[in-house]
Structure formats: structure tokens, C-alpha cells
C-alpha positions in Angstrom: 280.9 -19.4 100.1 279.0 -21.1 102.8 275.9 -18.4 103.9 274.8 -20.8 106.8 276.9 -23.0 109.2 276.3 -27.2 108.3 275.0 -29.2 111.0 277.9 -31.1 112.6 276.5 -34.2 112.2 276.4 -33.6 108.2 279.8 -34.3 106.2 282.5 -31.6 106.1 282.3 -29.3 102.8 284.7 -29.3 100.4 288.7 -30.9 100.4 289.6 -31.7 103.6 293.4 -29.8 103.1 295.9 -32.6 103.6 293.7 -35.3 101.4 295.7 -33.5 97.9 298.8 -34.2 99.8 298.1 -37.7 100.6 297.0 -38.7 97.5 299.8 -37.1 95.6 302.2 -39.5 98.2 300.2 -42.5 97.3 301.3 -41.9 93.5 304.2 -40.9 93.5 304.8 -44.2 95.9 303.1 -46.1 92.4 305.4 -44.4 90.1 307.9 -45.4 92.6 306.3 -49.0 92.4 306.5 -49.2 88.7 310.2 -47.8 88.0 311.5 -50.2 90.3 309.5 -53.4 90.0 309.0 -53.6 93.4 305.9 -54.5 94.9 302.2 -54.9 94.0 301.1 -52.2 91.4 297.7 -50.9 91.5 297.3 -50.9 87.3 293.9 -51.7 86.4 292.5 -51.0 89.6 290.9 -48.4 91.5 291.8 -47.6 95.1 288.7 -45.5 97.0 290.0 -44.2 100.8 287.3 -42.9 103.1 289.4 -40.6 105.0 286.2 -39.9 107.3 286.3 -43.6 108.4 290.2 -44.4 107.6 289.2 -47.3 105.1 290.6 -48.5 101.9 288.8 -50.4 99.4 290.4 -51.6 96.3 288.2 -52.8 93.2 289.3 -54.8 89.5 288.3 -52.2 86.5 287.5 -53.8 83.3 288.6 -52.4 80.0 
């Protein structure tokens, strides 16, 4: 899949293998959100984590 080695300064390839997991917990914990009425939903925005850096961002969608 990968003929050479990358350069380990470049970004790693692919999924990193507990990101699915994590982001599977972080809806369920909205579904959670919304069935409840607890909390802040995240409904008509867009959450981006950089799991290299650990950082959230959150932005407002438009329709």
C-alpha cells in the first residue's frame, strides 16, 4: 500500500485507528445531548479536531 517509508516529519497516512472511535463517542454524546435537552447542541455547526495538535475548532454553517 505504501512502496516507500514517509519522511517522519510529513503527516501520518491514512486513519489514525482510535480517531473512528472517538468520533463515534462524540455523537453518540450529541444524540445523547438532543434526547435529553441537556446541554449545548452542536446543530448547525461544524466541529473540526486536529487530533495531531489536540485542537478543536467550532464554526456557524449557513443553510
Amino acid at each position: 500500500m505504501y512502496p516507500e517509508m514517509p519522511e517522519a516529519s510529513s503527516e501520518p497516512p491514512g486513519v489514525m485507528g482510535p480517531m473512528p472511535g472517538f468520533i463515534g463517542t462524540r455523537q453518540a454524546l450529541e444524540v445523547i445531548k438532543v434526547i435529553t435537552g441537556q446541554g449545548e447542541v452542536l446543530a448547525g455547526q461544524l466541529m473540526i479536531f486536529d487530533v495531531l495538535n489536540n485542537k478543536n475548532r467550532v464554526l456557524a454553517i449557513g443553510r
